[in-house]
C-alpha positions in Angstrom: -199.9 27.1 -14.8 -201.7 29.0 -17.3 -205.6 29.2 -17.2 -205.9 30.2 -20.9 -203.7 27.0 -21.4 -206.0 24.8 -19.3 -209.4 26.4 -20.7 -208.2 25.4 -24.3 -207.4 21.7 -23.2 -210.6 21.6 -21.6 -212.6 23.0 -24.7 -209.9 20.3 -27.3 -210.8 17.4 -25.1 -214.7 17.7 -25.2 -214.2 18.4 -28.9 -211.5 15.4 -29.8 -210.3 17.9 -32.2 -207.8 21.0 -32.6 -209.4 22.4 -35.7 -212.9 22.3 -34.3 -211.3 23.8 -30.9 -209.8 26.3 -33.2 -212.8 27.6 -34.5 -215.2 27.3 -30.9 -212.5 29.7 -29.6 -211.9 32.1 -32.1 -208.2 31.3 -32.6 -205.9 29.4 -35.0 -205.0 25.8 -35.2 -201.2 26.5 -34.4 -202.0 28.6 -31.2 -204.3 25.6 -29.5 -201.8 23.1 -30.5 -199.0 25.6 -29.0 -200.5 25.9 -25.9 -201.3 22.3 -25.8 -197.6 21.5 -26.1 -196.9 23.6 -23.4 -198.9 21.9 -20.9 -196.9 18.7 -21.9 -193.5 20.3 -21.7 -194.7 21.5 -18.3 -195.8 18.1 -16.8 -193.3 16.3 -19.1 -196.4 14.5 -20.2 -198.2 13.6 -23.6 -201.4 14.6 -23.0 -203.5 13.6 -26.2 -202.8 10.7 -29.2 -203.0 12.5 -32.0 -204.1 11.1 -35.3 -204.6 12.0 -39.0 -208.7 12.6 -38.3 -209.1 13.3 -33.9 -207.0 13.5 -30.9 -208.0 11.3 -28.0 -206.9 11.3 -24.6 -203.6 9.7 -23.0 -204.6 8.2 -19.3 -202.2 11.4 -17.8 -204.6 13.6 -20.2 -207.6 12.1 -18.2 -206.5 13.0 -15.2 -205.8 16.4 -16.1 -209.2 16.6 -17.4 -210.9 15.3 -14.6 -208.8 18.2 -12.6 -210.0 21.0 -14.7 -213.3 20.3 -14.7 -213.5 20.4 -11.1 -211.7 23.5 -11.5 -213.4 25.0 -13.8 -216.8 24.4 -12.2 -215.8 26.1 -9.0 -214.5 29.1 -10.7 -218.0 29.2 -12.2 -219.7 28.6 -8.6 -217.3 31.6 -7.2 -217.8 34.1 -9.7 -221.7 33.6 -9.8 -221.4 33.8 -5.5 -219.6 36.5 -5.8 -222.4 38.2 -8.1 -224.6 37.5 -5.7 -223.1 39.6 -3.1 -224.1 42.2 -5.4 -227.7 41.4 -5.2 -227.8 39.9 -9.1 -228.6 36.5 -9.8 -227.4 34.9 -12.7 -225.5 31.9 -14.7 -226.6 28.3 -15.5 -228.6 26.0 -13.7 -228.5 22.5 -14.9 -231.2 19.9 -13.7 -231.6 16.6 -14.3 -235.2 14.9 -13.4 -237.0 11.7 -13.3 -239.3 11.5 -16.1 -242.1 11.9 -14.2 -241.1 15.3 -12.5 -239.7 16.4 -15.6 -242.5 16.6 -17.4 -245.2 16.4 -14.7 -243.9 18.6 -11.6 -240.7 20.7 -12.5 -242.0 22.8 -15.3 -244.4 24.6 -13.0 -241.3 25.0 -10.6 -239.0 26.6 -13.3 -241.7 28.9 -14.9 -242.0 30.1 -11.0 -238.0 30.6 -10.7 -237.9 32.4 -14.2 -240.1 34.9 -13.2 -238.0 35.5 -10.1 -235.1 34.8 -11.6 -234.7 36.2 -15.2 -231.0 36.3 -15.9 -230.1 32.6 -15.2 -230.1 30.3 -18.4 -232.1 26.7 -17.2 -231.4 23.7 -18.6 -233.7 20.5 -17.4 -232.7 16.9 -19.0 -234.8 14.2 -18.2 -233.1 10.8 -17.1 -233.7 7.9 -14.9 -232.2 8.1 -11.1 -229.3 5.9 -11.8 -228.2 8.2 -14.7 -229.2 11.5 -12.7 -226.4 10.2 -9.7 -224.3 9.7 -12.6 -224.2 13.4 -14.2 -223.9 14.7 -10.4 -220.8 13.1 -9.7 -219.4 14.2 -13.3 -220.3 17.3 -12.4 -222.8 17.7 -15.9 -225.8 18.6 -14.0 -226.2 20.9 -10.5 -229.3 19.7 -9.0 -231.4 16.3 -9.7 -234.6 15.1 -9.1 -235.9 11.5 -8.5 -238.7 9.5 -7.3 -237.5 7.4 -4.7 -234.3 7.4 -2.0 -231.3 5.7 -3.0 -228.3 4.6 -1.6 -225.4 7.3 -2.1 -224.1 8.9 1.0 -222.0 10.9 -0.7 -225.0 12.8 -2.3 -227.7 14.6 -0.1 -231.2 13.7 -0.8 -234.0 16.1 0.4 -237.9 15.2 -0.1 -239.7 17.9 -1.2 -243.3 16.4 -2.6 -245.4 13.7 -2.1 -247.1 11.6 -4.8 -249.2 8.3 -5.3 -249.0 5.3 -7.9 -252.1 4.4 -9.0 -252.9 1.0 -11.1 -254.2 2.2 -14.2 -256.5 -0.1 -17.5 -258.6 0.7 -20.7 -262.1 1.5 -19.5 -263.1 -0.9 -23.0 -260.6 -4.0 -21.2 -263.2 -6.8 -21.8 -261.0 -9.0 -18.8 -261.8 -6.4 -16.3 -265.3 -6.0 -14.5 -264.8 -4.1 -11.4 -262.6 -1.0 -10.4 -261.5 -3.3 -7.3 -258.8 -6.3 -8.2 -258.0 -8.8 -6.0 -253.9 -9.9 -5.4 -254.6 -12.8 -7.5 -255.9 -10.9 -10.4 -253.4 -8.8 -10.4 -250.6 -11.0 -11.0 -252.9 -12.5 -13.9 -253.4 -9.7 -15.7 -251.0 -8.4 -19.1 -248.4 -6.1 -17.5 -247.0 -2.8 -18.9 -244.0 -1.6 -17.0 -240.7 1.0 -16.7 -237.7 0.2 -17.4 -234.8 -1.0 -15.2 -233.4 1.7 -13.3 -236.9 3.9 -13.6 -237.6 5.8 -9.9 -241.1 4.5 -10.8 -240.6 0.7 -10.6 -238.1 1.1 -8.4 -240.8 2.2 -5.7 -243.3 0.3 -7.5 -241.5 -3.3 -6.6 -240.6 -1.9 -3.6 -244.1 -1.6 -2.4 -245.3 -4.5 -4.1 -243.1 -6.4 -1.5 -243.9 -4.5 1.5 -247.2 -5.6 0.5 -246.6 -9.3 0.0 -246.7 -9.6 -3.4 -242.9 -10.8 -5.4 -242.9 -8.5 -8.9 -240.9 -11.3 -10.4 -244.3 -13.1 -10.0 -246.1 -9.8 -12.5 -247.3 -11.7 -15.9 -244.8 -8.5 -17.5 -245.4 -8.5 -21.4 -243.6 -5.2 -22.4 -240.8 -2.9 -21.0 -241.0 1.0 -21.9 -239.2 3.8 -21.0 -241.5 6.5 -21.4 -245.0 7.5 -19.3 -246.8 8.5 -22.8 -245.9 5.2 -24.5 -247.2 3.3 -21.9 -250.0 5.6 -21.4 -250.8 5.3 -25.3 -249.8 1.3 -24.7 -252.8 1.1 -21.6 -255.1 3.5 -23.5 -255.0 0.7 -26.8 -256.0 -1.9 -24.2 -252.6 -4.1 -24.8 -252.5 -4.4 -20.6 -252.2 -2.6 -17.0 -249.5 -0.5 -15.9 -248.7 1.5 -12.8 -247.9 5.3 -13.1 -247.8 8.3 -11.1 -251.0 9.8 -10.4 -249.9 13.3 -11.2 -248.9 11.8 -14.7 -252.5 10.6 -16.1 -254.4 13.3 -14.4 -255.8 14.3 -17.8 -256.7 10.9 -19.1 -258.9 10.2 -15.9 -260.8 13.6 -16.3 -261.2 12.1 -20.2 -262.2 9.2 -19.3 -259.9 7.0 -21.4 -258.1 4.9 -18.5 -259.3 4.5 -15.3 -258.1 3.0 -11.9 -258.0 -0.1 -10.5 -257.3 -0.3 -6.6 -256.5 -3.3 -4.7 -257.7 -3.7 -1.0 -255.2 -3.1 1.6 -251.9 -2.2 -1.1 -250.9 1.4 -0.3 -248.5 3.1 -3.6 -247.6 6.4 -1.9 -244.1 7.7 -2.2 -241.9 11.0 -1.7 -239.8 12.6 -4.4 -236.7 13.8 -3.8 -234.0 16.7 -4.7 -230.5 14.6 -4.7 -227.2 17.1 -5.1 -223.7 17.5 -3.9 -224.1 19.9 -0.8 -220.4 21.1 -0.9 -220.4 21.9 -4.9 -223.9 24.0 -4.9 -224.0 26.7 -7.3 -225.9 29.9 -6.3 -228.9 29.0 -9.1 -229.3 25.8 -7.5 -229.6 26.9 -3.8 -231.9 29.7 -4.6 -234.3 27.1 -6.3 -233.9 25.1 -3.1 -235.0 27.9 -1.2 -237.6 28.4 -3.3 -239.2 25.2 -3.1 -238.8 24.5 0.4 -240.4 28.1 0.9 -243.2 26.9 -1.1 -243.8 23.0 -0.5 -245.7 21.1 -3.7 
């Protein structure tokens, strides 16, 4: 098996094209399609349909590139190991985060680990949890971060800060009086909330129910997928939402939402790092180690 062979698979596969794969790797169109057709004489196998405009992949090509990219991760973990024997830290880390960490919590984190860390090339993607559990087990990202435990024990999942929802309205809402809602009110009142799959309603509903209170029974008017539409959404006095404190921080100092609390309903909640213990790159444990060295 040749690795050069392999690489230039990998590289044609992501690209669903020769010529393009051709010119990423600095070679001509007749030497990747050469090498390409070895692979299949070698595994007596067509690996890719080839048309007039892209080549796709045949179901034995999928498993071969399923295999290589396992490979050719681990090759990547070794050699950036075995730098680090030599006392150099370096190489990719790839980080996939709730939105609310992403833009809230991480940042702070990874301006930390650049200073320590210089020669490693960061790459943070926000997502929701479902799709961070996703790029894990594809191998796309190294490390994730998301807002509430979920249910793969395959993955280990490691809190590492605490944070609190908070009910949030226009200070200028003319159907709100008092800072303190009851139950009732609450499930009355226009509601402004994260999408399906969102760590933060995820948690949300879950304590919602520990508290007695169904969220199928929430008088929902709009679905968003980001903090600063629904921010903007609250701000314009369209309805209530519930966010991460840590999120509006600057809009309570400014004065242009404030928070509602309801007796006796509790909205704390850890975030977690969730990653594949066994596939760790270097950059990712050393960003483990530094945030369990210094807790948030």
């Amino acid at each position: 098996m040749n690795l050069d062979s392999l690489k230039v698979f990998y590289v044609a596969a992501n690209n669903k094209s020769f010529s393009q794969t051709a010119k990423d790797l600095h070679v001509s169109q007749s030497s990747v399609s050469l090498q390409i057709k070895h692979l299949e004489e070698q595994w007596d196998c067509l690996l890719f349909e080839r048309t007039t405009k892209k080549v796709s992949l045949t179901p034995a090509g999928e498993v071969l590139y399923r295999q290589v990219k396992k490979m050719l991760s681990v090759m990547k973990q070794t050699e950036n190991e075995l730098q680090q024997l030599k006392g150099f830290v370096h190489g990719d880390l790839k980080v996939g985060a709730s939105l609310t960490i992403g833009e809230h919590i991480l940042p702070f984190i990874l301006a930390e680990y650049n200073r320590q860390y210089p020669k490693v090339n960061m790459y943070l993607k926000v997502y929701n949890s479902e799709q961070i559990v996703e790029k894990l087990h594809k191998h796309e990202i190294n490390l994730g971060f998301i807002e509430s435990m979920l249910s793969y024990p395959a993955l280990k999942q490691v809190p590492f800060a605490e944070d609190e929802l908070i009910i949030i309205v226009s200070p200028f809402n003319k159907h709100i009086n008092s800072t303190i809602i009851s139950v009732e009110e609450l499930l009355h009142l226009p509601f402004i909330i994260r999408e399906k799959g969102s760590g933060t309603r995820q948690v949300m509903e879950d304590a919602l129910r520990k508290n007695k209170i169904n969220p199928e029974n929430l008088n929902i008017i709009m679905e968003l997928q980001q903090t600063e539409t629904i921010k903007s959404a609250v701000e314009a006095g369209i309805g209530i939402s519930i966010l991460s404190k840590s999120a509006v921080k600057k809009e309570l100092q400014l004065q242009t939402i404030k928070q509602l609390k309801i007796d006796g309903l509790s909205l704390h909640r850890s975030f977690y790092m969730i990653y594949h213990e066994e596939a760790l790159s270097q950059t990712s444990r050393k960003l483990i180690e530094m945030i369990n060295n210094h807790p948030i």
